[in-house]
C-alpha positions in Angstrom: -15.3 -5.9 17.3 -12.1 -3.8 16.4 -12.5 0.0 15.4 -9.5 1.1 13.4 -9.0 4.8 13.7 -9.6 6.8 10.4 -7.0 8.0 8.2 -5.4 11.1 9.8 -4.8 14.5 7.8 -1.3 13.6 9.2 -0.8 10.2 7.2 -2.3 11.4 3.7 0.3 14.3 4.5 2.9 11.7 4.9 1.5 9.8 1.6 1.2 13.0 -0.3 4.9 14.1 -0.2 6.1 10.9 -0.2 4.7 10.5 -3.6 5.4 14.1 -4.9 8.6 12.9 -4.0 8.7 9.8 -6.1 6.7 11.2 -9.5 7.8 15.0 -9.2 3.8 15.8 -8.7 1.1 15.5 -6.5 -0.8 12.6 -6.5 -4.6 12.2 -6.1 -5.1 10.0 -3.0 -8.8 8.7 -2.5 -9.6 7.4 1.0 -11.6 4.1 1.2 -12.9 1.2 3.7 -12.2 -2.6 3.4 -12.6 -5.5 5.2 -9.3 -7.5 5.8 -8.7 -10.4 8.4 -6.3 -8.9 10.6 -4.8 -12.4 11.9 -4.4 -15.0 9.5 -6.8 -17.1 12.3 -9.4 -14.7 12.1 -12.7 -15.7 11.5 -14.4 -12.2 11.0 -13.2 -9.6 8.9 -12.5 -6.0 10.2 -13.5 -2.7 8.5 -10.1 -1.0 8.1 -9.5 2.9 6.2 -7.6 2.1 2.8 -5.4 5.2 1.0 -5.7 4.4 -2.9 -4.2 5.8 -5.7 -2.7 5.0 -9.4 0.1 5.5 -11.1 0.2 6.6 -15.2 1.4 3.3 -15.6 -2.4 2.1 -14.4 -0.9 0.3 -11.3 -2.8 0.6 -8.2 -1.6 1.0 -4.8 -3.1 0.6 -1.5 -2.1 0.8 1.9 -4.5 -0.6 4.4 -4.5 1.2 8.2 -4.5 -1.8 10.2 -4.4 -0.2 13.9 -2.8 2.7 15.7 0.5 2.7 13.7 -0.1 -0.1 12.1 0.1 -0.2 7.8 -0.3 -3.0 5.3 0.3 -2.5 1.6 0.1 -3.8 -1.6 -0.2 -3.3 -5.4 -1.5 -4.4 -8.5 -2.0 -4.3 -12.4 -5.0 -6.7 -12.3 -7.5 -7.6 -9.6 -6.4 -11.2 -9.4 -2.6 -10.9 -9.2 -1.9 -8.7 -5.9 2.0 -7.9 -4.9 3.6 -6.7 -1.9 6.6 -5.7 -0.3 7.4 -9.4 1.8 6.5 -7.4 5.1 3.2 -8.4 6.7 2.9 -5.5 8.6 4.9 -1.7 8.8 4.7 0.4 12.8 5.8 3.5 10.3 3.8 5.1 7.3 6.8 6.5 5.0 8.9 3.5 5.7 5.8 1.2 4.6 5.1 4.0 1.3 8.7 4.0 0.1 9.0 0.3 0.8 5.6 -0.3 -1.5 6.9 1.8 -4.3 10.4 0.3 -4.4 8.9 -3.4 -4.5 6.5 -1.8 -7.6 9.8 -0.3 -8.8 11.6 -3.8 -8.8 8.7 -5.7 -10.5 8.5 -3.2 -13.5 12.3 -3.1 -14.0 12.2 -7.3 -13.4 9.2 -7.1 -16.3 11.5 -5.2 -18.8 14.3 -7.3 -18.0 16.5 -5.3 -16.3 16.9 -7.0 -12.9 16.4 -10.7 -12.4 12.6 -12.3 -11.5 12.0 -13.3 -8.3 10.0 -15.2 -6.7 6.7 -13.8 -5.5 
């Protein structure tokens, strides 16, 4: 069985001003577990640390901690209809943060109209 390292102080540093950066404030992270196949083969799932947090717009982020180094993300409005950035996985945090909020920055600016849908 796999043991993925806990979030550091370190990463929810990099997190933190990543998003004070984005929404002029701090944000309020909360630190989680989930299970998540870590190969599309995988028959087991793998307990992994999860950063969470929302925006005022009531979306939800996450970003998984898939290894040493190793980040998955993704957000979402409702349960059932999840989004990501089109990269499986990220070897950096901040470049894995700023990617996740830019793809939640497209979809809400493709929701008002203001950039052409694409496909997800």
């Amino acid at each position: 069985m796999t043991t993925i390292p806990d979030i550091t102080d370190t990463e929810q540093w990099i997190l933190r001003t990543t998003l004070r950066e984005r929404y002029g404030r701090d944000s309020e992270l909360q630190l989680a577990d989930a299970e998540i196949r870590l190969h599309a083969s995988d028959r087991e799932l793998t307990l992994c640390p999860v950063v969470v947090w929302q925006a005022e717009d009531g979306c939800n982020f996450l970003v998984f901690k898939a290894g040493e180094r190793r980040y998955r993300c993704q957000f979402f409005y409702k349960p059932y209809k999840q989004m990501g950035t089109g990269v499986d996985e990220y070897d950096d945090l901040a470049e894995c943060a700023v990617a996740l909020l830019q793809a939640q920055a497209d979809y809400v600016a493709e929701q008002r109209g203001d950039l052409p849908a694409r496909k997800r």
